[in-house]
C-alpha positions in Angstrom: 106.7 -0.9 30.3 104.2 1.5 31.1 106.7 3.3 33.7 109.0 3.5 31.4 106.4 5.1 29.1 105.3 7.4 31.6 108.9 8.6 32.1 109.9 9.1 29.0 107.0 11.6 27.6 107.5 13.6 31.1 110.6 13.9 30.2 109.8 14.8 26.6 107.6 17.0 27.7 109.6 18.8 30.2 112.1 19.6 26.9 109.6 20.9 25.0 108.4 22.8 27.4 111.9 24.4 28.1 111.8 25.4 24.3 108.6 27.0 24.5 109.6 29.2 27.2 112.4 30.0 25.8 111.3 31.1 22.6 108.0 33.0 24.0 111.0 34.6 26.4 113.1 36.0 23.2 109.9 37.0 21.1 108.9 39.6 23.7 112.4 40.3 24.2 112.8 40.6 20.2 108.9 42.7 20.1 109.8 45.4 22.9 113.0 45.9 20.6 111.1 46.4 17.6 108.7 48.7 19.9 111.7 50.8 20.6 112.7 51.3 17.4 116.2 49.6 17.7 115.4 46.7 15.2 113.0 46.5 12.2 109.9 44.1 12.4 111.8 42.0 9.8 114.8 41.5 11.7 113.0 40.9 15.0 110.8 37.7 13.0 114.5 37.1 11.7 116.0 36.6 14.9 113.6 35.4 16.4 113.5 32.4 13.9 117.5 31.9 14.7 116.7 31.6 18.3 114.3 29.1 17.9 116.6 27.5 16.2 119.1 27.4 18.0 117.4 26.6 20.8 116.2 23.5 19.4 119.5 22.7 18.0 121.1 23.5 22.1 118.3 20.9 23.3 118.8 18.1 21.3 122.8 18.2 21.6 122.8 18.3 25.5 119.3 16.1 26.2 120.1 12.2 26.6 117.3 10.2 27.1 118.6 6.9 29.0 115.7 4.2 28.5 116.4 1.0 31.3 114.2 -2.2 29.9 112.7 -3.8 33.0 112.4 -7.0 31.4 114.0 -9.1 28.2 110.7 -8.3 26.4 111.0 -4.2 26.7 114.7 -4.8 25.2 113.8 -6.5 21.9 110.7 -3.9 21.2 113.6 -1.5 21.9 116.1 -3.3 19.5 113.3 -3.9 16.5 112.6 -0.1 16.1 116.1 0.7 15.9 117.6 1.9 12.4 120.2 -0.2 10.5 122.8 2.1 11.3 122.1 2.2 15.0 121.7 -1.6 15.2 125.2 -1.7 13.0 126.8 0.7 16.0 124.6 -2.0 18.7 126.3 -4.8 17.2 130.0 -3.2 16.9 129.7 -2.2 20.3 128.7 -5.6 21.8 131.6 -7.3 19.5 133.9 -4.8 21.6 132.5 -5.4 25.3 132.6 -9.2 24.3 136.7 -9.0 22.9 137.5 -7.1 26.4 135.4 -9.4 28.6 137.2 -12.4 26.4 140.7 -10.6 27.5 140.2 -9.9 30.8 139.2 -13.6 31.6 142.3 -14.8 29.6 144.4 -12.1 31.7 142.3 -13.3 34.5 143.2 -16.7 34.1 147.2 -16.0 33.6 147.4 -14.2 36.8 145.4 -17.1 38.4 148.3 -19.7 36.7 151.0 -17.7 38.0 150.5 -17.0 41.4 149.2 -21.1 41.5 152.6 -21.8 39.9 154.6 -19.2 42.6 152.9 -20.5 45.6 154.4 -24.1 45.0 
């Protein structure tokens, strides 16, 4: 569990990190601007606001973070701090993997049948 722990903030990290660059990046980019006279101070803190923004927005759509329990015990603390609506989606999505496990041992078991039934 610890690993997982340890994996998991690094990764966290490393995000948040990304952000900060990013953001230090387009407020000197933003200040020289302002220095130059092609944007107002107000506009530049404007901007630079949007880019934060959007920068945080641009993380959290393309980060995934993929956590693997190592045991049965790392899986239910993982399952008790989810919300009702994520457990709802948990428990709609193992209803589907369990309907198309259920078919393909039915199809499974016809195809078994017949070529029994062919070889006679």
């Amino acid at each position: 569990m610890e690993k997982m722990g340890d994996s998991l903030k690094k990764i966290v990290l490393a995000g948040i990190g990304a952000v900060a660059i990013t953001a230090d990046k387009s407020k000197d980019v933003l200040e020289e601007l302002v220095k130059k006279g092609e944007l107002t101070v107000e506009q530049g803190k404007v901007l630079n606001e949007e880019l934060k923004h959007k920068a945080s927005e641009k993380m959290k759509e393309k980060m995934t973070v993929k956590v693997t329990p190592e045991n049965p015990d790392d899986m239910i603390d993982l399952v008790s701090k989810m919300t009702p609506e994520q457990l709802a989606q948990m428990k709609a999505k193992i209803a589907e993997m369990e309907l198309a496990a259920a078919e393909a041992e039915e199809t499974k078991g016809t195809e078994e049948a017949d070529s029994n039934g062919t070889a006679s």
